[in-house]
KETI-273690 format. One record per residue (C-alpha): residue number from 1; x, y, z. Coordinates in steps of 0.02 Angstrom, whole numbers, m for minus. Layout:
{pt NUM; {X; Y; Z}}
...
This chain:
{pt 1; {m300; m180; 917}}
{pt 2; {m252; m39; 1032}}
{pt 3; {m362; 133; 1060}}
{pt 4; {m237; 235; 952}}
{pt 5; {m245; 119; 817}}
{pt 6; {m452; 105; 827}}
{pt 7; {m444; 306; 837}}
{pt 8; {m339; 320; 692}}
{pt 9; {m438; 213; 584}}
{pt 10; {m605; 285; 644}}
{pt 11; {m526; 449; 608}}
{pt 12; {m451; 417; 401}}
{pt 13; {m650; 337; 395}}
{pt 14; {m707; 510; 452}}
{pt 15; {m600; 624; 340}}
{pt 16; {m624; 495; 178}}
{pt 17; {m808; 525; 202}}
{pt 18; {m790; 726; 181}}
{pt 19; {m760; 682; m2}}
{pt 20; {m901; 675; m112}}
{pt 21; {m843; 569; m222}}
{pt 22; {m834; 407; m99}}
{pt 23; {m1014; 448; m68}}
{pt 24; {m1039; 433; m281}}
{pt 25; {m918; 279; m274}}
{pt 26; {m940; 171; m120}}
{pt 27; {m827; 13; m185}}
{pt 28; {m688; 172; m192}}
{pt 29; {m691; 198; m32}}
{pt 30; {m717; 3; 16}}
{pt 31; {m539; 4; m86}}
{pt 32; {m464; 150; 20}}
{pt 33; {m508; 77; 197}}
{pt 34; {m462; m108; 129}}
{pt 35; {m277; m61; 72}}
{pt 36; {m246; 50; 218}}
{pt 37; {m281; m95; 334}}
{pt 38; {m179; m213; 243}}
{pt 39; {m44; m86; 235}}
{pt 40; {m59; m71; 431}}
{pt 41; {m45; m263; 457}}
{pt 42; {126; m269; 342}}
{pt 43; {178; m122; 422}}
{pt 44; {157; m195; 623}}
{pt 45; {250; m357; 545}}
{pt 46; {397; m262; 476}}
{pt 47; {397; m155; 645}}
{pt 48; {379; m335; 765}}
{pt 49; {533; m418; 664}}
{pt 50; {627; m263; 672}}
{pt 51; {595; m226; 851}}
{pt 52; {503; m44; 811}}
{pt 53; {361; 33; 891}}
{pt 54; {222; m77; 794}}
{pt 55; {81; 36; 864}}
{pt 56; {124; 193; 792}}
{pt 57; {186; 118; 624}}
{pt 58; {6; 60; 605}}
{pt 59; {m53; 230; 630}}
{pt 60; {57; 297; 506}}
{pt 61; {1; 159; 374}}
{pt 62; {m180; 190; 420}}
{pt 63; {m156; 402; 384}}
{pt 64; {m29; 393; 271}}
{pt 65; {m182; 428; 98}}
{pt 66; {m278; 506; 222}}
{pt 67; {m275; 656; 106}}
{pt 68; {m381; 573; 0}}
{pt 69; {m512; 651; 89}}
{pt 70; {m476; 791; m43}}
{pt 71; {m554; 802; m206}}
{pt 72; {m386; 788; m328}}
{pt 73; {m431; 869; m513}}
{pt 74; {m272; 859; m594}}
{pt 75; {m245; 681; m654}}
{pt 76; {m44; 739; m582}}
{pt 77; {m114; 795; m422}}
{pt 78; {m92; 618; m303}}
{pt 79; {100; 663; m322}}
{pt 80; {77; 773; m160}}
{pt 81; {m56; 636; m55}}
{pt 82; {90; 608; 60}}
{pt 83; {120; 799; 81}}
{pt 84; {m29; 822; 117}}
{pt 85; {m95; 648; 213}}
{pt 86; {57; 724; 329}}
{pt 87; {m7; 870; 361}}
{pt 88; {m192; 815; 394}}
{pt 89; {m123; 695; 531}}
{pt 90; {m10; 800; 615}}
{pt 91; {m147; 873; 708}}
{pt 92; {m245; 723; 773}}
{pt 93; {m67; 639; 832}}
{pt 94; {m44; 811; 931}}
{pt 95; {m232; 770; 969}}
{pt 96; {m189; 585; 1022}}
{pt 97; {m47; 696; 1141}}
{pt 98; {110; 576; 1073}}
{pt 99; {269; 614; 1104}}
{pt 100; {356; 771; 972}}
{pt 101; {495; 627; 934}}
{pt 102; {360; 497; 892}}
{pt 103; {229; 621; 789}}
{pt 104; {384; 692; 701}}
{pt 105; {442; 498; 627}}
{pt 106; {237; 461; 575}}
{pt 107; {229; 615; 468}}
{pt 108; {394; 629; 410}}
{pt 109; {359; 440; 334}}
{pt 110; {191; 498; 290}}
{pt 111; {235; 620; 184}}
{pt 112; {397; 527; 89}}
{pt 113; {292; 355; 73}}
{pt 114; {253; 433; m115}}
{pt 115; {398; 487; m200}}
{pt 116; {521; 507; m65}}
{pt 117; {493; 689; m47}}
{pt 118; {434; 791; 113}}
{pt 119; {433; 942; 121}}
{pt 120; {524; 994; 288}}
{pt 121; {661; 926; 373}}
{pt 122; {657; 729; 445}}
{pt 123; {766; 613; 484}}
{pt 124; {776; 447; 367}}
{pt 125; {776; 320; 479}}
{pt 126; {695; 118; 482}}
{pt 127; {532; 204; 535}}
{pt 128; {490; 327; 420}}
{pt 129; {568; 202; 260}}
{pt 130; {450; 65; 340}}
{pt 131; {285; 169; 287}}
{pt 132; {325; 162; 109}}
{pt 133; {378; 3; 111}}
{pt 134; {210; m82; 196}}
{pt 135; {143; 13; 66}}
{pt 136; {208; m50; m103}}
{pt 137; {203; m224; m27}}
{pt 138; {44; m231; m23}}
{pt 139; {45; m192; m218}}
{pt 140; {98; m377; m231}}
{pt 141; {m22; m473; m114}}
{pt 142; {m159; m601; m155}}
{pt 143; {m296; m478; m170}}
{pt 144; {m190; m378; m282}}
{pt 145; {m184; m526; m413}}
{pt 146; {m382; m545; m425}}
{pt 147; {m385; m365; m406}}
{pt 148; {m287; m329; m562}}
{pt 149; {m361; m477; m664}}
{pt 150; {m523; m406; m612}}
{pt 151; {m488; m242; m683}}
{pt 152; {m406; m284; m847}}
{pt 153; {m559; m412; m869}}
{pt 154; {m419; m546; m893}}
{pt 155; {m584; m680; m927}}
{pt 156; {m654; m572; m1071}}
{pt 157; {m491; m606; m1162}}
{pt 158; {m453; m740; m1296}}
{pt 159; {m315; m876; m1237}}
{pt 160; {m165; m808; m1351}}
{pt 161; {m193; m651; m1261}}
{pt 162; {m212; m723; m1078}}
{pt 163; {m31; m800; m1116}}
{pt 164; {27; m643; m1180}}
{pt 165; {m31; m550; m1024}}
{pt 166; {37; m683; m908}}
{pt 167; {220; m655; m1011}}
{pt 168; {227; m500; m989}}
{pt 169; {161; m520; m801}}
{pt 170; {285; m648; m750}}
{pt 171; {437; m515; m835}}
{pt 172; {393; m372; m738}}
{pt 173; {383; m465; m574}}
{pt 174; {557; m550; m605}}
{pt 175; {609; m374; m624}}
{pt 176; {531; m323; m448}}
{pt 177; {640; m438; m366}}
{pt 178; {808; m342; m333}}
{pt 179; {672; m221; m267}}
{pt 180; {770; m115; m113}}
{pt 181; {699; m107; 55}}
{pt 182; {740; m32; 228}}
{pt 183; {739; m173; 314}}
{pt 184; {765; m372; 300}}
{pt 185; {606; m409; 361}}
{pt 186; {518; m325; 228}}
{pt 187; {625; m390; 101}}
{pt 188; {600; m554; 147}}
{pt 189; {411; m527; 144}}
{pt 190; {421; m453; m18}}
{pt 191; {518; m609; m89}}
{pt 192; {400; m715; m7}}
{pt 193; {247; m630; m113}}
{pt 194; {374; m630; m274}}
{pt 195; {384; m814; m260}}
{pt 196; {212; m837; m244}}
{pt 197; {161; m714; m393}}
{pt 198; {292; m810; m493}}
{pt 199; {213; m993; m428}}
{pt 200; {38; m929; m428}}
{pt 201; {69; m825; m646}}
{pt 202; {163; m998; m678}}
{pt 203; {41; m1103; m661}}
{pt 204; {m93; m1009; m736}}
{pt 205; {23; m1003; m902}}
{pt 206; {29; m1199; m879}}
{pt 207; {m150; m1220; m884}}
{pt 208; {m177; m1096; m1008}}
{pt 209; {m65; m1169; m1120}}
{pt 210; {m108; m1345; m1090}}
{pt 211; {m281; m1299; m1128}}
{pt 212; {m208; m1203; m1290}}
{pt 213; {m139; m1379; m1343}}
{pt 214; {m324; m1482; m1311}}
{pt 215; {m427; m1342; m1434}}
């Protein structure tokens, strides 16, 4: 890992430690600095297949919720994280003394990775489009799948529902896959994890239903 990358990460570590509430919650911030890292490794393999700087697209990934260092009230408020992730890392990339042209791409996709949105003028290029799209890749990795039985206590459930649930699962991911990215290389990754939540939500309705069948 390079010294910018190390110094960004030690740097969204810093700011996400201002907030209180990561203090109150340590698994929360456990979360934050977990996602951002896998964010940063999809985003440096979207940047190597696409011949892009993979250094600074790791930075961006890293900062890109670095805003999260604020406390947000309004359940409404994480609308404007990349606004404001953007405008919290402008400063330590001037810091870091990068290039205008190179600080201007990192928070320009900073601040669109959320709802395409910045704020100021930027030019739309792989770069920029690459931030978000580390970023809602991630939403369909491994981790992601234990992280979201985890949460909706899939175990606590009774069978008929767990097959319900995995229905309704496997639906909304064949709907995911006409998903649009920038580039091809993070489409193909993002088929890649499609197929495997498909294999992987498949065969736990097998099982499930196979065990249905033996009660």
């Amino acid at each position: 890992m390079s010294v910018l990358v190390t110094k960004a990460e030690d740097f969204l570590v810093m700011k996400l430690k201002e907030n209180p509430y990561f203090f109150e919650q340590p698994h929360q911030l456990a979360y934050r600095l977990e996602h951002a890292r896998r964010v940063a490794c999809i985003g440096r393999d979207i940047a190597l297949g696409e011949g892009m700087d993979a250094e600074a697209i790791m930075v961006a990934c890293l900062l890109r919720d670095v805003a999260y260092s604020n406390t947000y009230v309004f359940e409404g408020d994480w609308i404007n994280h990349g606004r404001a992730s953007s405008a919290i890392a402008e400063p330590f990339l001037k810091a870091m003394n990068l290039p205008p042209d190179k600080i201007q791409e990192i928070v320009h996709g900073i601040a669109i990775h959320v709802d395409d949105e910045a704020g100021f003028s930027g030019k739309r290029t792989l770069f920029p489009l690459s931030i978000g799209d580390a970023d809602n890749i991630d939403r369909f990795g491994v981790y992601r799948i234990y992280e979201s039985l985890h949460d909706m206590q899939f175990f606590k459930m009774e069978l008929d529902e767990k097959i319900e649930k995995i229905n309704a699962r496997l639906k909304s991911i064949a709907a995911r896959r006409q998903d649009v990215f920038a580039t091809e290389t993070a489409r193909q990754i993002w088929l890649e994890r499609i197929d495997f939540n498909t294999d992987f939500f498949t065969r736990l309705k097998c099982q499930l239903e196979t065990s249905a069948r033996l009660i």
